[in-house]
C-alpha positions in Angstrom: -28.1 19.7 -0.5 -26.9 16.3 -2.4 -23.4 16.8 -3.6 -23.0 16.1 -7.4 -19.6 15.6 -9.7 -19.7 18.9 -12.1 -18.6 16.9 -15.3 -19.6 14.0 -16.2 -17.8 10.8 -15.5 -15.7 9.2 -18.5 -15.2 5.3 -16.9 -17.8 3.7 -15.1 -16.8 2.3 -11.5 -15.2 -0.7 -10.0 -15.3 -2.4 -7.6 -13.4 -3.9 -4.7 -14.9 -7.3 -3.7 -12.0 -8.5 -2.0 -9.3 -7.8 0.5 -6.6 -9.1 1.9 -3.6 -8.4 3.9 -0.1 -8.8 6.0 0.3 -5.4 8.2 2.3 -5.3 11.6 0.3 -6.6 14.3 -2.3 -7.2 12.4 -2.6 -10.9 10.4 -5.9 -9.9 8.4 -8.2 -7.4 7.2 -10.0 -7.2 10.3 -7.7 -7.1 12.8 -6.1 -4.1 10.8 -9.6 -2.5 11.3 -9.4 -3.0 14.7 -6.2 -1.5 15.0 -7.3 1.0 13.8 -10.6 2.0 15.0 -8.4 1.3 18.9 -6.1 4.0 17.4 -3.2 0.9 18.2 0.1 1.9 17.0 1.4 -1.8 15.6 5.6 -0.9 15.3 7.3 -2.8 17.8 10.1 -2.2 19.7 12.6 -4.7 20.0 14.7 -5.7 22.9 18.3 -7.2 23.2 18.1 -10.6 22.9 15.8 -9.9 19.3 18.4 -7.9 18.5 21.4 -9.6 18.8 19.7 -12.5 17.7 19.0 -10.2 14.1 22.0 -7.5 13.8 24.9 -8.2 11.8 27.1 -6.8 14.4 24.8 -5.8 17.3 27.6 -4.9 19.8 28.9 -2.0 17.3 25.3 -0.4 17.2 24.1 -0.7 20.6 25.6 2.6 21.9 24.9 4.3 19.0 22.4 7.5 20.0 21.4 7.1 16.3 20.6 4.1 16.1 16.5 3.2 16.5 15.3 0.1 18.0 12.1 -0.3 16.2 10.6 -2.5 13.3 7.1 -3.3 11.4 7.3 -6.9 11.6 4.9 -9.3 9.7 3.9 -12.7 11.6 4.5 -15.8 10.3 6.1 -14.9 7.0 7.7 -18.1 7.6 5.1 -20.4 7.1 3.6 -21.9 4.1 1.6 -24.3 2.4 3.9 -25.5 -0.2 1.7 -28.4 -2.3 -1.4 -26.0 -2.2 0.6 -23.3 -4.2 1.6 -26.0 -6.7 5.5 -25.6 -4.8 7.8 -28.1 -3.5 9.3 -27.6 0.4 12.7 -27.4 -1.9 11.4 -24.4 -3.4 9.8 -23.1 -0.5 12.6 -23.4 1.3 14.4 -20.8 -1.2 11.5 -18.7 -2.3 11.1 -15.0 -1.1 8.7 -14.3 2.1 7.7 -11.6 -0.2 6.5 -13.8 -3.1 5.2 -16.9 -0.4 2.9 -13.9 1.7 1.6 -12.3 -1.5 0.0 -15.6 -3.1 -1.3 -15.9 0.1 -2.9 -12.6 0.2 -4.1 -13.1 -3.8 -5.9 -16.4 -2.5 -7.4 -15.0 0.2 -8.8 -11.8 -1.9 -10.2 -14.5 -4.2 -11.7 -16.5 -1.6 -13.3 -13.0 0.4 -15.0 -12.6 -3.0 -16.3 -16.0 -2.8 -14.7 -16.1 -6.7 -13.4 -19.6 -7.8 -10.5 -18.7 -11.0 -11.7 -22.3 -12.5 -15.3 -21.6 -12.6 -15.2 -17.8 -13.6 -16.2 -17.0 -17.1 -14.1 -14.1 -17.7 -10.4 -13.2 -17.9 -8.5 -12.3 -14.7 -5.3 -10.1 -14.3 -2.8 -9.6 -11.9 -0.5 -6.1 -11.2 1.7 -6.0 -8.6 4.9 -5.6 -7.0 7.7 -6.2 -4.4 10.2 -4.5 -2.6 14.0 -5.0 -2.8 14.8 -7.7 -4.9 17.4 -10.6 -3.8 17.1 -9.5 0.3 16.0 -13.0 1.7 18.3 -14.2 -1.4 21.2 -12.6 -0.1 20.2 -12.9 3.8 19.1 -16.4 4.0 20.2 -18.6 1.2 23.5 -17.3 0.0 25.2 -17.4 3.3 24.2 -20.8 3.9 26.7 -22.1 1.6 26.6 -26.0 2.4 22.9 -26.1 2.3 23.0 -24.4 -1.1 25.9 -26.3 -2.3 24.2 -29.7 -1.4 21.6 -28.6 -3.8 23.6 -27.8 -6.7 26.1 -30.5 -6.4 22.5 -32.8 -6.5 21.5 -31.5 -9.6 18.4 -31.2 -7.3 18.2 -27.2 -8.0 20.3 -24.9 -10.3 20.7 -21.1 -9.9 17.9 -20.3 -12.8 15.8 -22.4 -10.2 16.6 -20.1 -6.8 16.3 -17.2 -9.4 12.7 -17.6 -10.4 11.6 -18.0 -6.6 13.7 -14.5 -5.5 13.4 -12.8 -8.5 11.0 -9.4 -8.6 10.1 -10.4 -12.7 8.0 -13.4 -11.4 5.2 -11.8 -8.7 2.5 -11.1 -11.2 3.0 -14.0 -13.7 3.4 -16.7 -10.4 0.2 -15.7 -9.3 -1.1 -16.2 -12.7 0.4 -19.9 -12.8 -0.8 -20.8 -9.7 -4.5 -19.6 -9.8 -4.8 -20.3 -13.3 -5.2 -16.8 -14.3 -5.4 -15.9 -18.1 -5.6 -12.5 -18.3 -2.3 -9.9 -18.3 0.1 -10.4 -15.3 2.3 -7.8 -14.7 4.8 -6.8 -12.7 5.1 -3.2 -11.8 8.2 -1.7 -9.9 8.2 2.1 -9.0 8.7 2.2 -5.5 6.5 3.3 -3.0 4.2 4.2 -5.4 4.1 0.4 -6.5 1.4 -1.1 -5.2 -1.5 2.4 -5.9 0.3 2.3 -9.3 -0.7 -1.5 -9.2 -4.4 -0.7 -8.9 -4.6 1.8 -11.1 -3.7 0.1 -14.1 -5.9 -3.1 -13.2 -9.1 -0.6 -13.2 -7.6 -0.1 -16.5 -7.5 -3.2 -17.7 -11.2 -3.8 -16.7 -12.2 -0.2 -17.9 -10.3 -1.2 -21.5 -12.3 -4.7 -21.5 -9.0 -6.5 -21.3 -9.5 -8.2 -17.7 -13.1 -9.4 -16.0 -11.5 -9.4 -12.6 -7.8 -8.5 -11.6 -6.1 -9.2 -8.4 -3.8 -6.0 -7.7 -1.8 -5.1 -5.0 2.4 -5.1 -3.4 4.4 -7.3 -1.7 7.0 -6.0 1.1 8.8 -7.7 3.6 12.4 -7.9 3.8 14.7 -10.5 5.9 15.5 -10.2 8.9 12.7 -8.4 10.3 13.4 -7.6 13.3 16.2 -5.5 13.1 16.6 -1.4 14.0 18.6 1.2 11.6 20.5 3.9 11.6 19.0 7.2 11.3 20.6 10.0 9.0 19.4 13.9 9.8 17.4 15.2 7.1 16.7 11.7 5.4 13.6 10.0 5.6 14.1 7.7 8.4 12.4 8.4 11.4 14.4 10.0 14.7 12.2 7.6 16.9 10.4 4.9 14.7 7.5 7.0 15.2 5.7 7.9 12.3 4.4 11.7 13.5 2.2 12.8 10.0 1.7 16.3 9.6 2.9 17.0 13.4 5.4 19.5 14.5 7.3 17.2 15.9 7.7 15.0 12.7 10.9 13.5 11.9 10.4 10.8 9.4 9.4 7.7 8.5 9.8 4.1 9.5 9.9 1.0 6.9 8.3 -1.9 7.6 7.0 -5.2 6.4 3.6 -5.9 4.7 1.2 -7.2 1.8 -2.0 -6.6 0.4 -4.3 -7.6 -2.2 -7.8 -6.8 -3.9 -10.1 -8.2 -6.3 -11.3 -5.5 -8.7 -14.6 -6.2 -10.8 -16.6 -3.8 -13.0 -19.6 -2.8 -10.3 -22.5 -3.8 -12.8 -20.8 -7.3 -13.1 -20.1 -7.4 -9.3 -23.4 -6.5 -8.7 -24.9 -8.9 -11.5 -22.7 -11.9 -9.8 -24.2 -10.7 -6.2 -20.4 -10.0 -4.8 -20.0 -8.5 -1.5 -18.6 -4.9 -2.6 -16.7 -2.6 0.3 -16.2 0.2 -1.9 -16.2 1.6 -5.7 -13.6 3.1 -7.2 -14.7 6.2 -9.5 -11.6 7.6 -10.5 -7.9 6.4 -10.7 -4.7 8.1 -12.1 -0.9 7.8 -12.5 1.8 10.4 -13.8 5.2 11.3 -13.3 7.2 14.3 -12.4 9.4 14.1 -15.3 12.5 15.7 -14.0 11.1 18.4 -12.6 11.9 17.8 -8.7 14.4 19.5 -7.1 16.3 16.1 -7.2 15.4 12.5 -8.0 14.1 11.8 -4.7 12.4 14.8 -3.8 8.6 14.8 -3.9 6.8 17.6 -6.4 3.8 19.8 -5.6 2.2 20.0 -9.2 2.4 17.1 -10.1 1.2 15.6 -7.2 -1.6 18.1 -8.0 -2.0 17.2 -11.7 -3.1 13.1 -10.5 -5.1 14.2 -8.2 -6.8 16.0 -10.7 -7.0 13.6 -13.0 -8.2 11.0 -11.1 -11.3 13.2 -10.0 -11.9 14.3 -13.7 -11.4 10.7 -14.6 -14.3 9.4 -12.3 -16.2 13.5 -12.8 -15.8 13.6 -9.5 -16.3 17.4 -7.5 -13.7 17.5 -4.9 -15.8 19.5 -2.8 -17.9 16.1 -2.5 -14.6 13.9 -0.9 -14.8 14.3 2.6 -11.4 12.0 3.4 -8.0 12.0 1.9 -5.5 8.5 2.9 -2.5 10.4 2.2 1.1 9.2 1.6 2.2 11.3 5.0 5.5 10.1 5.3 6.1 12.7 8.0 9.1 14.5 6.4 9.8 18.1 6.7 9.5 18.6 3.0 7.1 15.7 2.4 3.9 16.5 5.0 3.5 20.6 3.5 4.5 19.5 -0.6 1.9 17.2 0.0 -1.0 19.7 1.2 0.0 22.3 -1.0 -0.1 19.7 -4.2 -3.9 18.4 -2.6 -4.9 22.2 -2.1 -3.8 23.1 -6.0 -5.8 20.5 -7.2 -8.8 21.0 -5.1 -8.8 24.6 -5.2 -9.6 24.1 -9.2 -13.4 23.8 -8.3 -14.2 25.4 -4.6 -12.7 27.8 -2.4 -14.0 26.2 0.5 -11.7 25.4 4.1 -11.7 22.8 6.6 -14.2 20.0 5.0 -11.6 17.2 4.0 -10.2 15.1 6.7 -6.9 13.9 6.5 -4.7 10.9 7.7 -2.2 8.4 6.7 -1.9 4.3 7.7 1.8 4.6 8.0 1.3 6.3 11.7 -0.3 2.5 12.5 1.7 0.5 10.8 4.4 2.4 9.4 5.4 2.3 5.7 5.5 -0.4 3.8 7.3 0.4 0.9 5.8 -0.9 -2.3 2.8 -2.2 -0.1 1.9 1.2 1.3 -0.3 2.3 -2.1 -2.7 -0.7 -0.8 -2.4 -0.6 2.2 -4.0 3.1 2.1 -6.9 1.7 -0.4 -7.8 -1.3 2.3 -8.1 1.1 5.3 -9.6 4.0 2.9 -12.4 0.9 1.8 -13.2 -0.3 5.1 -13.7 3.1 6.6 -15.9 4.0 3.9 -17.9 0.1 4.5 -17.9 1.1 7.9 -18.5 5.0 7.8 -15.7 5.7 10.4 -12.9 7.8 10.4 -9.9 6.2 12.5 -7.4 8.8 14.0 -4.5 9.4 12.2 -2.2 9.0 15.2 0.6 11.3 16.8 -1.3 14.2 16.2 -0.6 16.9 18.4 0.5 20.3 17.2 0.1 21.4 13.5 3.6 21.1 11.4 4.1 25.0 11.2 4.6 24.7 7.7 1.2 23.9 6.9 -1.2 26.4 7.0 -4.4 24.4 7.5 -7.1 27.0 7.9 -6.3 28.1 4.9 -6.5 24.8 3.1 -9.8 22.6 2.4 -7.9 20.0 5.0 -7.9 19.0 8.7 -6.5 16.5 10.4 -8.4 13.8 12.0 -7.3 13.1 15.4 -9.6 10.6 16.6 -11.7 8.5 15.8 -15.0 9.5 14.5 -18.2 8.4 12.7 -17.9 9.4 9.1 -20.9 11.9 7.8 -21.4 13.5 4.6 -24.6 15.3 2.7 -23.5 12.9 0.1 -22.2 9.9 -0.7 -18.9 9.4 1.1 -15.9 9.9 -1.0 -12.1 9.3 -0.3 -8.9 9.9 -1.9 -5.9 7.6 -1.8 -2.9 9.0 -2.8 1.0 7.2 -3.2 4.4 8.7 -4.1 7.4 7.2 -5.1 11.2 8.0 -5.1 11.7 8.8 -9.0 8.5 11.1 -9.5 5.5 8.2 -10.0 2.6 9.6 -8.7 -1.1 7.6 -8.5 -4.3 8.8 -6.7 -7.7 7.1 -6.4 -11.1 8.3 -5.6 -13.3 5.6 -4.0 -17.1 6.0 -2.8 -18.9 4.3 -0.5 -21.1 1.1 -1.9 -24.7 1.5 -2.5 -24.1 5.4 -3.6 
């Protein structure tokens, strides 16, 4: 029998006619997809020569049993096109990776959706976001003080100048300047959360009738790459650089590098201008904790539960009818069971049902990417919905004994699978960040 939302949907859907992306070991969209339908695990471990080249002080952290040789590394963050994105090589030269890569990725989202800014009609809006301000600043330019100095002393560049091409305020509205884009641009910052945040309020601002298209998404990648860390018991860093989701043997998380964008549309106008759609989004929601975490960086059960709810009352969506949930599995102790028990309280609202949601998380591909994570999850929860697959959440082996799953509506997929449903095919995307700013989104497949 045909699955149907018990209430009745108050927004009508969006959706996503373009994608692009940055991930380790994967420089597009589809060979993300093929990643992760070949269940490849894209962190690399580095060897000596990398690192020396990369450390600070290599020789005082190569004995160390606690430091972990591993990094997400983005390819050819180096490289621009300076002239095409209305830049000179001076500025180029000085601008973030973070802010070069993401107008990249916006492009590219445009062009996938075969949608040319000076020809559109309607109003288009950016959201999106970065990761730590000032890192290549403070990595790359700063020490370089001759170089920098010849600069200033030329009057050829002042600091306002190497401010506007490192600074987080100027993602969004850069975008905006180079495209041509007249709708909002805004920059959004709330950690890993950022990018799912991102989203969310672009469906708002084409659900409110301010924007006719918005380019949404998060920017990550900090300098240099390759380089390992030190790991802290009971933090979130990974013991390994293996990112082991909802596994006994889980011990944390890895950062790494990435970017991605989508173009949004409302689906009758995506539809009326023949776009190419992957997926629809039918629900979307942000909230915060509001103090009530056991501290400021620990995650929080209800209201975790209380977006996920909201999102699938937004869209009237029945949660018995989602079939996959792209979690924010950061494979902390506390993190992996919070985040089941928050997705079981807000599921267990409408059906008492076990074992018909399939779970997973990107980050044990890639790792996470910080304030790119949010979109990351979206891109791999659209094309496995375009595709009808399920790829394996990897380093799966023994259930986390903290989670109960049989008693849950969850299980964890473990390989990859086609993707079935006596429905449409529904997925959630969910994305936490440090400071309580929850989001969730409820996508469907296209053609529904």
């Amino acid at each position: 029998m045909a699955l149907r939302p018990t209430t009745s949907p108050r927004v009508n859907p969006i959706a996503i006619v373009g994608m692009a992306g940055r991930f380790p070991g994967a420089g597009s969209v589809s060979e993300l997809w093929q990643n992760l339908v070949s269940e490849t695990e894209s962190v690399t471990t580095l060897d000596e020569e990398t690192l020396r080249a990369n450390e600070i002080d290599y020789d005082a952290l190569r004995d160390r049993r606690d430091y972990v040789r591993r990094a997400g590394i983005v390819e050819g963050a180096e490289l621009w096109d300076a002239p095409f994105f209305k830049s000179t090589p001076r500025q180029a030269a000085m601008m973030d990776p973070q802010l070069r890569v993401w107008l990249e990725c916006a492009w590219e989202a445009l062009e996938d959706a075969a949608l040319d800014p000076e020809r559109f009609g309607g109003s288009i809006g950016v959201f999106t976001g970065t990761g730590t301000r000032g890192n290549y600043l403070l990595s790359n330019i700063v020490p370089d003080r001759p170089y920098l100095e010849t600069f200033i002393r030329n009057r050829d560049v002042d600091v306002y100048d190497i401010q506007i091409v490192n600074d987080r305020d100027y993602i969004a509205t850069r975008a905006a300047y180079t495209f041509g884009l007249r709708g909002p641009a805004v920059t959004v910052q709330c950690a890993c959360s950022t990018s799912l945040v991102a989203i969310t309020m672009g469906c708002q601002s084409l659900w409110s009738g301010e924007s006719d298209a918005v380019l949404a998404g998060g920017s990550s990648i900090q300098f240099p790459q390759a380089r390992g860390y030190i790991h802290q018991p009971g933090a979130m860093f990974s013991t390994d650089g293996y990112t082991r989701t909802f596994d006994a043997e889980a011990g944390g998380t890895i950062f790494t590098c990435g970017v991605g964008a989508v173009l949004l549309q409302r689906l009758d106008d995506a539809l009326a201008e023949r776009r190419p759609v992957y997926a629809v989004i039918r629900g979307a929601a942000n909230n915060n904790d509001g103090g009530a975490s056991a501290s400021y960086v620990a995650p929080y059960e209800p209201g975790q539960a209380r977006v996920i709810e909201s999102a699938q009352r937004i869209g009237g969506i029945d949660p018995r009818s989602v079939s996959y949930i792209e979690c924010h599995g950061t494979a902390t102790r506390m993190g992996d069971p919070l985040e089941i028990r928050g997705l079981t309280r807000a599921f267990r609202r409408q059906t008492e049902d076990k074992g018909f949601c399939a779970v997973g998380s990107l980050k044990t591909n890639v790792g996470h990417m910080s304030t790119a994570a949010g979109v990351g999850g979206v891109i791999k929860a659209a094309l496995a919905l375009h595709h009808r697959t399920l790829p394996a959440s990897l380093h799966y082996r023994t259930p986390n004994p903290e989670i109960d799953f049989p008693s849950t509506p969850f299980y964890v997929v473990d390989s990859t699978r086609p993707w079935e449903s006596d429905g449409p095919l529904r997925a959630g995307v969910s994305a936490f960040g440090v400071g309580g700013t929850n989001s969730h989104v409820v996508l469907e497949e296209a053609g529904a």
